[in-house]
C-alpha positions as CSV (number, residue, x, y, z in Angstrom):
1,X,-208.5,151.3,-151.2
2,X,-210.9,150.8,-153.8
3,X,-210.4,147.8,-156.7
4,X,-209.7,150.1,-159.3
5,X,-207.1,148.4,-161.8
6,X,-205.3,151.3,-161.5
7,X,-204.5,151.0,-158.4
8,X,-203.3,147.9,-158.1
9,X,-199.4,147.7,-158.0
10,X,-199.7,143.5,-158.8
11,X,-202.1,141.7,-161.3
12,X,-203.7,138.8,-160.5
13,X,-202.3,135.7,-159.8
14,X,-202.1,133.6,-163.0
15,X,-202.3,129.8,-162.8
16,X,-200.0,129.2,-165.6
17,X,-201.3,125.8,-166.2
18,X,-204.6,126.8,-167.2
19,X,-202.9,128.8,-170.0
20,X,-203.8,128.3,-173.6
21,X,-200.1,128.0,-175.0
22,X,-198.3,126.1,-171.6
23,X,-201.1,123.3,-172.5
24,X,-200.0,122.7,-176.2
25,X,-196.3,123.0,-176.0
26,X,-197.1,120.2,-173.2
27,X,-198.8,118.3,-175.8
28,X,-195.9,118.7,-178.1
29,X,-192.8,118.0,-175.1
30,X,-194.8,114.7,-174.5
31,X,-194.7,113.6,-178.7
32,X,-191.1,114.6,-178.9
33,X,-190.0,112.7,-176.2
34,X,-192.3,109.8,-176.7
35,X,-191.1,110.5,-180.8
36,X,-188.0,109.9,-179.2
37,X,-188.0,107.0,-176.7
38,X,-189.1,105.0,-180.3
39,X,-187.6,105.9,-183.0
40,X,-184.1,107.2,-182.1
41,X,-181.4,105.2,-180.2
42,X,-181.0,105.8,-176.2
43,X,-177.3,106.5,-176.4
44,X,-174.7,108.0,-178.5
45,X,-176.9,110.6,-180.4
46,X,-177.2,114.0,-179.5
47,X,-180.4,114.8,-181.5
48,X,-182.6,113.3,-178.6
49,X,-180.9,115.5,-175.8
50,X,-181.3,118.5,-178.7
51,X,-184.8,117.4,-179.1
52,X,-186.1,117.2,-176.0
């Protein structure tokens, strides 16, 4: 079989952590919860669980 895309039934494996968007939403999780962990009481409020 030849490695002509179109005969390839799967694409190539993607490491997802290399990817463009997974590393800023990363960057963003890590602010919110670090946002979080100062600013906004431990227990009792649901807008850290939300949040986060």
């Amino acid at each position: 079989m030849e490695d002509n895309p179109k005969n390839q039934v799967l694409k190539k494996a993607v490491v997802w952590k290399d990817l463009f968007f997974y590393r800023k939403s990363d960057a963003i999780y890590q602010l919110t919860v670090e946002f979080c962990r100062r600013f906004l009481p431990p227990h009792g409020d649901r807008t850290v669980d939300q949040m986060v």
